[in-house]
N, CA, C and O atoms as a printed pandas DataFrame, in Angstrom:
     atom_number atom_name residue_name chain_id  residue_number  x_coord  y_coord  z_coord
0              1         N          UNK        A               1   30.719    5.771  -33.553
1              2        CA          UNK        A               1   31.389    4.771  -32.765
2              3         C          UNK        A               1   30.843    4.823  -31.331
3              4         O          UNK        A               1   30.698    5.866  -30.693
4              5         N          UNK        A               2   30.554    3.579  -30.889
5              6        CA          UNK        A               2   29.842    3.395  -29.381
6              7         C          UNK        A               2   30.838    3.557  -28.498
7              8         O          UNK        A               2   31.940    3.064  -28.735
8              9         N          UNK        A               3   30.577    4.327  -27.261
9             10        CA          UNK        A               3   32.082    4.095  -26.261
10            11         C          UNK        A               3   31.218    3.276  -25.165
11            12         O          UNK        A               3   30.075    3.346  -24.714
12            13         N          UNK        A               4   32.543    2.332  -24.940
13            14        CA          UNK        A               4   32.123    1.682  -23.609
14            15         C          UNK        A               4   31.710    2.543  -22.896
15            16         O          UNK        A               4   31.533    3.721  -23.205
16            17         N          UNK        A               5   31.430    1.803  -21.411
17            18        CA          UNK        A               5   30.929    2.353  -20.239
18            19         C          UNK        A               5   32.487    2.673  -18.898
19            20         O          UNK        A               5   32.556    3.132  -17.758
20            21         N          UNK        A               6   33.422    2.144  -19.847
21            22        CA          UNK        A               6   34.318    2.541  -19.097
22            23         C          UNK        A               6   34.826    4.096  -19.356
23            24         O          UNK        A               6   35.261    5.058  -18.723
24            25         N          UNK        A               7   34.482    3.702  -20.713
25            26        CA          UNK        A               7   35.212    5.128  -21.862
26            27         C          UNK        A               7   34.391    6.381  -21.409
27            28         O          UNK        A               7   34.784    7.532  -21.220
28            29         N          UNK        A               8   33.355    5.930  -21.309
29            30        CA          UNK        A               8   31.975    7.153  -20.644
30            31         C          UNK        A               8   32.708    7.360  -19.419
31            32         O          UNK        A               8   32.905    8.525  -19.074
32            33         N          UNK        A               9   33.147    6.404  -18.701
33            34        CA          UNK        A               9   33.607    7.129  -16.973
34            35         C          UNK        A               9   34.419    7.664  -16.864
35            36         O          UNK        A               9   34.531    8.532  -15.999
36            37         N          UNK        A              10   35.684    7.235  -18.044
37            38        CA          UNK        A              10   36.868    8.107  -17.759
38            39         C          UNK        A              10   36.913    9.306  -18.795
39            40         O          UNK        A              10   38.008    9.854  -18.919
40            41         N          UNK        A              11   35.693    9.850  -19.669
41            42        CA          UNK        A              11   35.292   10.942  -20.161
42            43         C          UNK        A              11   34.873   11.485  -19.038
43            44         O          UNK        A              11   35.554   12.505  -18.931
44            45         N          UNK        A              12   33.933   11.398  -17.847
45            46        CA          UNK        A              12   33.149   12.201  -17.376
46            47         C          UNK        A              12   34.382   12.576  -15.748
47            48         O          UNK        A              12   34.143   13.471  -14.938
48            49         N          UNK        A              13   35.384   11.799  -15.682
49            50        CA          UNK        A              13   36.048   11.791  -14.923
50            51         C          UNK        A              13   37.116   12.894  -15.215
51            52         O          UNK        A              13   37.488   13.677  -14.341
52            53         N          UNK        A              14   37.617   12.909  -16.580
53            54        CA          UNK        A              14   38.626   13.737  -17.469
54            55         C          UNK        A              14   38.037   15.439  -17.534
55            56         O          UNK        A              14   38.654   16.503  -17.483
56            57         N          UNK        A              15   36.979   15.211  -17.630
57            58        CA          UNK        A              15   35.885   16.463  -17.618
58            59         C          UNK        A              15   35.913   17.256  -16.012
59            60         O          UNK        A              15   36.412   18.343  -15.719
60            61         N          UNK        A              16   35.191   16.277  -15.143
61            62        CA          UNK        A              16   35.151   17.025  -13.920
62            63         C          UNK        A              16   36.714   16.964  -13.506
63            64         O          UNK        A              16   36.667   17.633  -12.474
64            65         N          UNK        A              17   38.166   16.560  -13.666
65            66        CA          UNK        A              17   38.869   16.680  -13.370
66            67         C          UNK        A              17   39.410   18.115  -13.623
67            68         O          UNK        A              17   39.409   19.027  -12.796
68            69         N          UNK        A              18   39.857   18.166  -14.860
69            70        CA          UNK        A              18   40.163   19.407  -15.821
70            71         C          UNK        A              18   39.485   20.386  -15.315
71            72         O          UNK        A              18   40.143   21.384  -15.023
72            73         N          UNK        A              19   37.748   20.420  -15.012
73            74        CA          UNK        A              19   37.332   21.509  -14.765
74            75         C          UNK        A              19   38.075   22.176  -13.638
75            76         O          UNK        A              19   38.637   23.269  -13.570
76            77         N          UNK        A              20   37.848   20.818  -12.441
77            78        CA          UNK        A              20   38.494   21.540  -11.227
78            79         C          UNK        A              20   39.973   21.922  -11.318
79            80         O          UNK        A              20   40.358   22.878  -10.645
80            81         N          UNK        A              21   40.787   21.290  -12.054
81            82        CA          UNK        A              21   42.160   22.037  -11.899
82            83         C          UNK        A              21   41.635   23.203  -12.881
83            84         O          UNK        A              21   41.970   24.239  -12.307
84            85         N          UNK        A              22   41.103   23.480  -13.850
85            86        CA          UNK        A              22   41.154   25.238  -14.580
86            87         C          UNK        A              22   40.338   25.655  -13.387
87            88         O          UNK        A              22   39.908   26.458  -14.215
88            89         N          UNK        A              23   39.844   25.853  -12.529
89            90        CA          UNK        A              23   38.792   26.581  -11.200
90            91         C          UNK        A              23   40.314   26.605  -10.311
91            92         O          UNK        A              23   40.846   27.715  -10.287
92            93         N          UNK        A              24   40.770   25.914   -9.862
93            94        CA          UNK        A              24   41.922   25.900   -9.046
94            95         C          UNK        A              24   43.456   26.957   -9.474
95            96         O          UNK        A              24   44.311   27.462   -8.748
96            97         N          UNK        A              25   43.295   26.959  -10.717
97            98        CA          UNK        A              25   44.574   27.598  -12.098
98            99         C          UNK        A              25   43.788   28.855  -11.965
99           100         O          UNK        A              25   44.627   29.661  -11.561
100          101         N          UNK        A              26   42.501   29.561  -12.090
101          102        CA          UNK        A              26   42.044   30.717  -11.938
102          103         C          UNK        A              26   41.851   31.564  -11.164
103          104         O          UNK        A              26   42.077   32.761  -11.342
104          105         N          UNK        A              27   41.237   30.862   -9.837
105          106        CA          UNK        A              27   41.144   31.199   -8.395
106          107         C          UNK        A              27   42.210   32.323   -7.934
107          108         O          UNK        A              27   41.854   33.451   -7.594
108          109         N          UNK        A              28   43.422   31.937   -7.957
109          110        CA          UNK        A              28   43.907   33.105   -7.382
110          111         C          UNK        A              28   44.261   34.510   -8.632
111          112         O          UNK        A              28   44.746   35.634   -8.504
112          113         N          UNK        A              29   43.870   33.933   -9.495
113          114        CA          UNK        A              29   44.257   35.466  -10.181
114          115         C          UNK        A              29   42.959   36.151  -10.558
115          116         O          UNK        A              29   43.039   37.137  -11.290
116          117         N          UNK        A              30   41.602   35.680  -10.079
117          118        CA          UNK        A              30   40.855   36.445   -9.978
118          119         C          UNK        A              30   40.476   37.210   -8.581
119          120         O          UNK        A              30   39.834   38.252   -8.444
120          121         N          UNK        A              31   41.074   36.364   -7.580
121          122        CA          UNK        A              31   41.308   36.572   -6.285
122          123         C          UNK        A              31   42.139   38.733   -6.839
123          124         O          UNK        A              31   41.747   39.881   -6.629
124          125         N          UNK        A              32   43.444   38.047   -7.613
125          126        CA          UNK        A              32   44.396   39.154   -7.481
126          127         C          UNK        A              32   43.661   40.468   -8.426
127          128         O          UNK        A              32   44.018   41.632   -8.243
128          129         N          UNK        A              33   42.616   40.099   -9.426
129          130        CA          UNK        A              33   41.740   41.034   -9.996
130          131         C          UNK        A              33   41.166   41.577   -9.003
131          132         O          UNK        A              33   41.454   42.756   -8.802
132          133         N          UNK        A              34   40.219   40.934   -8.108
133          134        CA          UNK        A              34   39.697   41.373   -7.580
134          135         C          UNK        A              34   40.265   42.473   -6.228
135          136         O          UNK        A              34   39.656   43.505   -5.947
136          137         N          UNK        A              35   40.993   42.207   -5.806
137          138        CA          UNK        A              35   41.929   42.968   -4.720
138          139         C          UNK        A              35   42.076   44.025   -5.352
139          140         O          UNK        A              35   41.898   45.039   -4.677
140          141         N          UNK        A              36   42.496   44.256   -7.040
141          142        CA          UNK        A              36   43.293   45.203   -7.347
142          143         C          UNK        A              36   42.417   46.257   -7.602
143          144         O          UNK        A              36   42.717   47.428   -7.832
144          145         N          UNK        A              37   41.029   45.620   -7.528
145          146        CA          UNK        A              37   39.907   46.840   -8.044
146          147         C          UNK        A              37   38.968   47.410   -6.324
147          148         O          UNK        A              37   37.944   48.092   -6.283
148          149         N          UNK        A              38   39.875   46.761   -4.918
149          150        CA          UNK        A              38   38.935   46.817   -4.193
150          151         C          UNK        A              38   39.794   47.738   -3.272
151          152         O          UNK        A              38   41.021   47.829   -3.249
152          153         N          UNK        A              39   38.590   48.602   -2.287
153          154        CA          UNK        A              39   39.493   49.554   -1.862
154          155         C          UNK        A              39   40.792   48.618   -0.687
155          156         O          UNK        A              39   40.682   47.564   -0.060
156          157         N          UNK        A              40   41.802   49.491   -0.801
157          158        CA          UNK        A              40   42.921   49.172   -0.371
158          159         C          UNK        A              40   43.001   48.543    1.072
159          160         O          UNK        A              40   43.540   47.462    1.308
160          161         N          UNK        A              41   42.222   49.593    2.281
161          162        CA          UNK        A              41   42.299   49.613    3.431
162          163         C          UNK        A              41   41.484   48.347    4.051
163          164         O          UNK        A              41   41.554   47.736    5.118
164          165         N          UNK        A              42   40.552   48.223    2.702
165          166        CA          UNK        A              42   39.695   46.793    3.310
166          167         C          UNK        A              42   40.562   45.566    2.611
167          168         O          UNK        A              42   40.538   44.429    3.083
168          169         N          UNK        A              43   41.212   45.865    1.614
169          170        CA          UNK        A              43   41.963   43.979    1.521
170          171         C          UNK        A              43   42.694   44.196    2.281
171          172         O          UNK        A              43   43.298   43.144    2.492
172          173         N          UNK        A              44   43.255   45.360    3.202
173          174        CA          UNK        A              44   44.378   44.709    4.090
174          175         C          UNK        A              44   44.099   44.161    5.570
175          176         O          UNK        A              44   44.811   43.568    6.381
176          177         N          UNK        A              45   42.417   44.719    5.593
177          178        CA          UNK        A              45   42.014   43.682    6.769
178          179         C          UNK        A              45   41.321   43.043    6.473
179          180         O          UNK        A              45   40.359   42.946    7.235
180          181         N          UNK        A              46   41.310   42.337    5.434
181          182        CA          UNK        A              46   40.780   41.065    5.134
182          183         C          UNK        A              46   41.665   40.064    4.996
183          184         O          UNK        A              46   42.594   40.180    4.197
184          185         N          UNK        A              47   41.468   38.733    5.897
185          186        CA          UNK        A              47   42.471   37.752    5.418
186          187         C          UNK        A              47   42.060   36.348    4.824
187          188         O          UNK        A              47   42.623   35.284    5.084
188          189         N          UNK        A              48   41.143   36.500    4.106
189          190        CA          UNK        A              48   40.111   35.457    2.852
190          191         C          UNK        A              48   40.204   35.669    1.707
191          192         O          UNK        A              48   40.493   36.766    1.229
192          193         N          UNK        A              49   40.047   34.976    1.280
193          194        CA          UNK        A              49   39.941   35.110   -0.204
194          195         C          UNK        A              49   38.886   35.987   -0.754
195          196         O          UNK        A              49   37.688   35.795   -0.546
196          197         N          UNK        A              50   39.363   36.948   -1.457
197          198        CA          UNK        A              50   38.272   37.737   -2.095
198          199         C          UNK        A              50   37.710   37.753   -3.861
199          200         O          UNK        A              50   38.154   38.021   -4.977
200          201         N          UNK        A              51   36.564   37.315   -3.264
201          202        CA          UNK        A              51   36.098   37.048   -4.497
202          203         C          UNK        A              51   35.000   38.210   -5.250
203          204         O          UNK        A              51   34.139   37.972   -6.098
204          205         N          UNK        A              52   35.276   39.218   -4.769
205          206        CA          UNK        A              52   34.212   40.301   -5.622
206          207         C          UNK        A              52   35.105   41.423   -4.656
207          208         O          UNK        A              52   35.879   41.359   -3.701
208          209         N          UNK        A              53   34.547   42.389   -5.445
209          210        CA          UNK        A              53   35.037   43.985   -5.158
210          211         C          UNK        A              53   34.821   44.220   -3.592
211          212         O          UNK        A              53   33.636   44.196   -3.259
212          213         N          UNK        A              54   35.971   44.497   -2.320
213          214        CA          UNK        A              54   35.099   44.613   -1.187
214          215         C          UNK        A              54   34.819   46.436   -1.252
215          216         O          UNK        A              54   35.235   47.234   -2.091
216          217         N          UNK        A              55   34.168   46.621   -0.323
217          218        CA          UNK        A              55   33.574   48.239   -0.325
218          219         C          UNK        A              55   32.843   48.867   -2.104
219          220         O          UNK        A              55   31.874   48.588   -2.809
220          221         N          UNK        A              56   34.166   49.937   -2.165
221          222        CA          UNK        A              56   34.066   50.488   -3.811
222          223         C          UNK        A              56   35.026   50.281   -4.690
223          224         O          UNK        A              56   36.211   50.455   -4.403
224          225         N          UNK        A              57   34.678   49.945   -5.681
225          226        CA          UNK        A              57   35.802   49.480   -6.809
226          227         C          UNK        A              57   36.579   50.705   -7.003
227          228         O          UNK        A              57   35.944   51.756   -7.092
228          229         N          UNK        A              58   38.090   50.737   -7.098
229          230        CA          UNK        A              58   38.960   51.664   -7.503
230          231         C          UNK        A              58   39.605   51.378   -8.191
231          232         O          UNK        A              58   39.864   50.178   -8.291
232          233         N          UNK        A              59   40.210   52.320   -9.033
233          234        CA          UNK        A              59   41.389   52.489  -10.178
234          235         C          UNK        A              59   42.651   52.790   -9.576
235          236         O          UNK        A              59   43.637   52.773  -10.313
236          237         N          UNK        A              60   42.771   53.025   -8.529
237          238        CA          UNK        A              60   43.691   54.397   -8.177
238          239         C          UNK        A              60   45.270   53.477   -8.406
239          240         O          UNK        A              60   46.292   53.885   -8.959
240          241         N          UNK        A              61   44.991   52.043   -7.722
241          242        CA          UNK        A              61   46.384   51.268   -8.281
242          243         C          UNK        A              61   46.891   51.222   -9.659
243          244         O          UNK        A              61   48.065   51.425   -9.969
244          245         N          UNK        A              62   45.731   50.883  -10.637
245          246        CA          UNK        A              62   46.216   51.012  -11.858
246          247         C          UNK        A              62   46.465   52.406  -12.278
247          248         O          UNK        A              62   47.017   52.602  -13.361
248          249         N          UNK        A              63   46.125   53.347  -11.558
249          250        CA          UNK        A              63   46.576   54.314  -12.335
250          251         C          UNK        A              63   48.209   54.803  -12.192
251          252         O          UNK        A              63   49.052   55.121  -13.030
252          253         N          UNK        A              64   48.226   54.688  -10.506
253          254        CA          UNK        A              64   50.107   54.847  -10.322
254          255         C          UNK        A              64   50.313   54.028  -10.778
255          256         O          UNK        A              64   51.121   54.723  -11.394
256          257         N          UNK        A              65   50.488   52.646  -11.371
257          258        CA          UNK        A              65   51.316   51.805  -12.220
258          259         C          UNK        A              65   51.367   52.381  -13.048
259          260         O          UNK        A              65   52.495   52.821  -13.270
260          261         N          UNK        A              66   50.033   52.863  -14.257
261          262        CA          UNK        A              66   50.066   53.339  -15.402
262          263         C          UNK        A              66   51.139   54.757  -15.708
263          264         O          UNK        A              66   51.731   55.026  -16.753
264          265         N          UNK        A              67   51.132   55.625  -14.209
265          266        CA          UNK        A              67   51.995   56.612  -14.537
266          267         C          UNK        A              67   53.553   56.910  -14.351
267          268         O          UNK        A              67   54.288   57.869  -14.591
268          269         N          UNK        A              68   53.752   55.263  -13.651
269          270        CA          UNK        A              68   55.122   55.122  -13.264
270          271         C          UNK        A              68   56.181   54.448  -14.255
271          272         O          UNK        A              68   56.432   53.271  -14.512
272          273         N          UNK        A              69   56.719   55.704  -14.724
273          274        CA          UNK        A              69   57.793   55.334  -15.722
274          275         C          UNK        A              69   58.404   53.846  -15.811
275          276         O          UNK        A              69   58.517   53.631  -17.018
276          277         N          UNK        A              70   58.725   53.030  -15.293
277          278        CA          UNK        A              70   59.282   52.360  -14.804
278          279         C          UNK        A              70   58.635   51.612  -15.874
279          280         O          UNK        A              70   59.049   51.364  -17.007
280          281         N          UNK        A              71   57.544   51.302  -15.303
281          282        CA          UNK        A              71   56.601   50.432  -16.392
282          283         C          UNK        A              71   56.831   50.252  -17.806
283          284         O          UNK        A              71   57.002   49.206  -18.434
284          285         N          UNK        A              72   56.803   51.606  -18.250
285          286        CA          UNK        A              72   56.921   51.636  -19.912
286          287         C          UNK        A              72   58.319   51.680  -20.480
287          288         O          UNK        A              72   58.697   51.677  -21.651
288          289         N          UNK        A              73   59.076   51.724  -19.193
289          290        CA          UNK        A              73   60.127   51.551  -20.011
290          291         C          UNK        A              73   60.553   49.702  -19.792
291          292         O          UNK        A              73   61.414   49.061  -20.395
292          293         N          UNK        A              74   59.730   49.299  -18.874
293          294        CA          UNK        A              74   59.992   47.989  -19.129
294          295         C          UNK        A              74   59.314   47.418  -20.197
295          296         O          UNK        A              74   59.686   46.454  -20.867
296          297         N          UNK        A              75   58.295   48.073  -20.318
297          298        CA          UNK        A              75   57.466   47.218  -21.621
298          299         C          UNK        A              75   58.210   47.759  -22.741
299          300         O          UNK        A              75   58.174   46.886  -23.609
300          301         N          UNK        A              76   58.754   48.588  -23.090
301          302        CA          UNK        A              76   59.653   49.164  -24.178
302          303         C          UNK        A              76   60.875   47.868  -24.473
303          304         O          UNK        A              76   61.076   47.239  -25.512
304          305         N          UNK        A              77   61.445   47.782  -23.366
305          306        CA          UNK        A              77   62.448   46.978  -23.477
306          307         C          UNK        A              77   61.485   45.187  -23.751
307          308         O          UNK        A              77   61.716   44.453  -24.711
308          309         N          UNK        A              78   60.692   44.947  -22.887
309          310        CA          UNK        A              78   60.243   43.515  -23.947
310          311         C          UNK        A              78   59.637   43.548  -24.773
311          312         O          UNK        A              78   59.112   42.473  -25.065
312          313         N          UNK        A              79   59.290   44.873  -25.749
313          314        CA          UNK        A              79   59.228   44.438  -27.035
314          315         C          UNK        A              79   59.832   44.558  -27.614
315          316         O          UNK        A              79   59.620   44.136  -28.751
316          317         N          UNK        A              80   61.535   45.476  -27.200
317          318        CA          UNK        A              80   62.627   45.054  -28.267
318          319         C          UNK        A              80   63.251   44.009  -28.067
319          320         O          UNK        A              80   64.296   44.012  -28.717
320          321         N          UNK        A              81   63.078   42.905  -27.339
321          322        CA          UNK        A              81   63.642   42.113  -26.815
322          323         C          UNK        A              81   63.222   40.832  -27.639
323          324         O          UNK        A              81   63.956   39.947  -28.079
324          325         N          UNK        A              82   61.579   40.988  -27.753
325          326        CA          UNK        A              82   60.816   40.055  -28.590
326          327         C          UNK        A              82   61.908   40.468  -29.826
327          328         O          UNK        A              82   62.995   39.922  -30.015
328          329         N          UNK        A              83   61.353   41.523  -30.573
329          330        CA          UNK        A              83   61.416   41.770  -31.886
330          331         C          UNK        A              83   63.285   41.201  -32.364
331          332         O          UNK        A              83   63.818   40.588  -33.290
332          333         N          UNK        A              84   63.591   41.681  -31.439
333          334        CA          UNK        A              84   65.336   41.029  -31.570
334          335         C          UNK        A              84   65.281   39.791  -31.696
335          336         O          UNK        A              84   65.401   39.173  -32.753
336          337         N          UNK        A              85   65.011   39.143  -30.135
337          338        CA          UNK        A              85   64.547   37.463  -31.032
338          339         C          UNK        A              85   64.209   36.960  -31.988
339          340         O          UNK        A              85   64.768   36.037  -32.581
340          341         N          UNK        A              86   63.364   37.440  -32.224
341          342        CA          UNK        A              86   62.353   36.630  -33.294
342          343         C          UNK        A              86   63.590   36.989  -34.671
343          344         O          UNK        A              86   64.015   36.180  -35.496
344          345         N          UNK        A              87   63.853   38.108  -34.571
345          346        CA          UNK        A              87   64.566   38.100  -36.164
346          347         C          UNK        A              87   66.301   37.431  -36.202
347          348         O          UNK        A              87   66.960   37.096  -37.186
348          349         N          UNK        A              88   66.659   37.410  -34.792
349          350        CA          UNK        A              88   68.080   36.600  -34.926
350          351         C          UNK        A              88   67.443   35.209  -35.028
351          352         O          UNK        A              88   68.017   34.472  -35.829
352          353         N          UNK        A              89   66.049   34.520  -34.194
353          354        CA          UNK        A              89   65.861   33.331  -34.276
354          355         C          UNK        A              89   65.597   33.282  -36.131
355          356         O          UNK        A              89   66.329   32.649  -36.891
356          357         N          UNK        A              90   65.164   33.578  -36.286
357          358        CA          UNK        A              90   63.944   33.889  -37.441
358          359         C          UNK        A              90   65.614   33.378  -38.783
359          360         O          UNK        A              90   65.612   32.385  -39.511
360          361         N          UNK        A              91   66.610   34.276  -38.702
361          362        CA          UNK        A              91   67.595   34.459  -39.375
362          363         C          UNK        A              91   68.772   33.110  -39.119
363          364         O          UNK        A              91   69.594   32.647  -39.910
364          365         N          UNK        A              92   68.501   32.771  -37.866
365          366        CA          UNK        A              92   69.393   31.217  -37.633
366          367         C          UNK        A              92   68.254   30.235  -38.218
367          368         O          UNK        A              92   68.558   29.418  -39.087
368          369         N          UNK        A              93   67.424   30.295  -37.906
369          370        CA          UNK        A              93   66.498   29.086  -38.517
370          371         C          UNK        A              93   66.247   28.929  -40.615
371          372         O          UNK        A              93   65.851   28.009  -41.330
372          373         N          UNK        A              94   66.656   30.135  -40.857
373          374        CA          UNK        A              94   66.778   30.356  -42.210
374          375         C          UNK        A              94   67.993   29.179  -42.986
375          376         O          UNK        A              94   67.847   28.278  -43.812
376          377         N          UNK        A              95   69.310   29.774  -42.177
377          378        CA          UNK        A              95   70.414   29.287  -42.782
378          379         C          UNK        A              95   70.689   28.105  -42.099
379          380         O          UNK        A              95   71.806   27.599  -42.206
380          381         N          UNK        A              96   69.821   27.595  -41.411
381          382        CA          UNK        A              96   70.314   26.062  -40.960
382          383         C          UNK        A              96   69.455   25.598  -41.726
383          384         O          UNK        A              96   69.883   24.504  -42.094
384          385         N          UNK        A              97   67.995   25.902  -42.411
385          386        CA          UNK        A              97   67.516   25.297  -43.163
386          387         C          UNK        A              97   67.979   24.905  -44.159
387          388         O          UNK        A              97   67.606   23.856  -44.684
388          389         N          UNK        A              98   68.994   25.749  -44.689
389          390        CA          UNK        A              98   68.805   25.998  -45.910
390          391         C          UNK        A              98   70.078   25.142  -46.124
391          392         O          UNK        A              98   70.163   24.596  -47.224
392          393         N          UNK        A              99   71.132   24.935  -45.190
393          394        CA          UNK        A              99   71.988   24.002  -45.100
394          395         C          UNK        A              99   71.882   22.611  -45.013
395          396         O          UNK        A              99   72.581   21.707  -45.470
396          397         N          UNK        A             100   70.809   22.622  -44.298
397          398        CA          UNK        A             100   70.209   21.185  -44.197
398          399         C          UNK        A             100   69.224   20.666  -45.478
399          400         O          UNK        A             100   68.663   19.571  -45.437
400          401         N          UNK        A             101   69.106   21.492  -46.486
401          402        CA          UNK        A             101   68.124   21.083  -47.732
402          403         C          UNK        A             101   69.102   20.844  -48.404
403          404         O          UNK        A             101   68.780   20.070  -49.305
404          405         N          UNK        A             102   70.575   21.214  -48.455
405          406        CA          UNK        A             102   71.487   20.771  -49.415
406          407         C          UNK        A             102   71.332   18.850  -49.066
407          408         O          UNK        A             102   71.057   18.200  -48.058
408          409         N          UNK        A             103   71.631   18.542  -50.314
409          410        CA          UNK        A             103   72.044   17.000  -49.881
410          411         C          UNK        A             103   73.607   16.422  -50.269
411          412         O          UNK        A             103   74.054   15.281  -50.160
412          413         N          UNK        A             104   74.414   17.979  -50.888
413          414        CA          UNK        A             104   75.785   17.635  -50.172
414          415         C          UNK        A             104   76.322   17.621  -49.014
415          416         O          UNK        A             104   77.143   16.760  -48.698
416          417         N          UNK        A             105   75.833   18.817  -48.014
417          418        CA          UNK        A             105   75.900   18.819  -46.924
418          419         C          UNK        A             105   76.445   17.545  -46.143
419          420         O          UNK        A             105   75.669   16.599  -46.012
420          421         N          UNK        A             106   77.635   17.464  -45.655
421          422        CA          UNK        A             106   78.110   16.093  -45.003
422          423         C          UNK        A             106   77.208   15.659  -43.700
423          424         O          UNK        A             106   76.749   14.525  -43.559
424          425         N          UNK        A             107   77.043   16.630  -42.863
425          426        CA          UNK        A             107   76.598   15.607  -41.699
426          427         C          UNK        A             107   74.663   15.642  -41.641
427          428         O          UNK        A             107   74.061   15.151  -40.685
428          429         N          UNK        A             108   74.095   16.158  -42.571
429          430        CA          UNK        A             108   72.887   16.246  -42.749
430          431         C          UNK        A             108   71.964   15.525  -42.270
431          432         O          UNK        A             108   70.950   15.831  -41.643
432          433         N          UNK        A             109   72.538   14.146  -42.737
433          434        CA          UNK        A             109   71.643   12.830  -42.016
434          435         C          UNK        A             109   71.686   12.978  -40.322
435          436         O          UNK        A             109   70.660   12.827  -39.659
436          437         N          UNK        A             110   72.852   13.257  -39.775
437          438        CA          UNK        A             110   73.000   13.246  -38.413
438          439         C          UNK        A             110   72.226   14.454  -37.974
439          440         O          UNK        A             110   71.610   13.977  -37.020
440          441         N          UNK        A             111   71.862   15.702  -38.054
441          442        CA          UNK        A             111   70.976   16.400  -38.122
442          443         C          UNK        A             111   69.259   16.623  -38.171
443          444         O          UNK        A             111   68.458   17.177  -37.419
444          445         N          UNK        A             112   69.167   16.000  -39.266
445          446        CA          UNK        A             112   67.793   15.386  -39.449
446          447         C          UNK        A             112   67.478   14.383  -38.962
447          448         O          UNK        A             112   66.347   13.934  -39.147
């Protein structure tokens, strides 16, 4: 199928649009990668955007996160939090189905 020449502009328009909002949607959280791997004393006198490691790349942030309890017990708690969901959702979505496949069911139609 041939596309107009309009269809071509608002393809190439849809394209460079999208790109720039995902470049705009990324920007700062590679900004926040990047800070998190750069030494400390220089992002805090830097007031630009940083886009690469300034000085030497460090761990040392991720590592006190990694060793601060706090953390794992929050991630503990959202995955029982998921797993709870999903099986009370999981368990309501069962028996409303299964109510709604009856076709005695009175208000069914209003439902569906």
């Amino acid at each position: 199928m041939k596309k107009s020449i309009g269809e071509k502009i608002f393809s190439v328009f849809n394209i460079v649009l999208l790109t720039l909002i995902g470049f705009i949607c990324l920007l700062p959280m590679w900004h926040i990668l990047m800070a998190s791997v750069s030494d400390p004393i220089a992002v805090a006198k830097s007031h630009q955007m940083i886009l690469y490691p300034l000085e030497t790349i460090q761990f040392k942030a991720y590592e006190m996160v990694l060793n601060y309890k706090g953390v794992w017990n929050g991630y503990r708690n959202t995955i029982f939090y998921v797993i709870a969901q999903c099986l009370i959702t999981g368990f309501f979505s069962v028996i409303g189905g299964y109510a709604l496949s009856r076709r005695s069911f009175r208000y069914r139609n209003v439902f569906i």
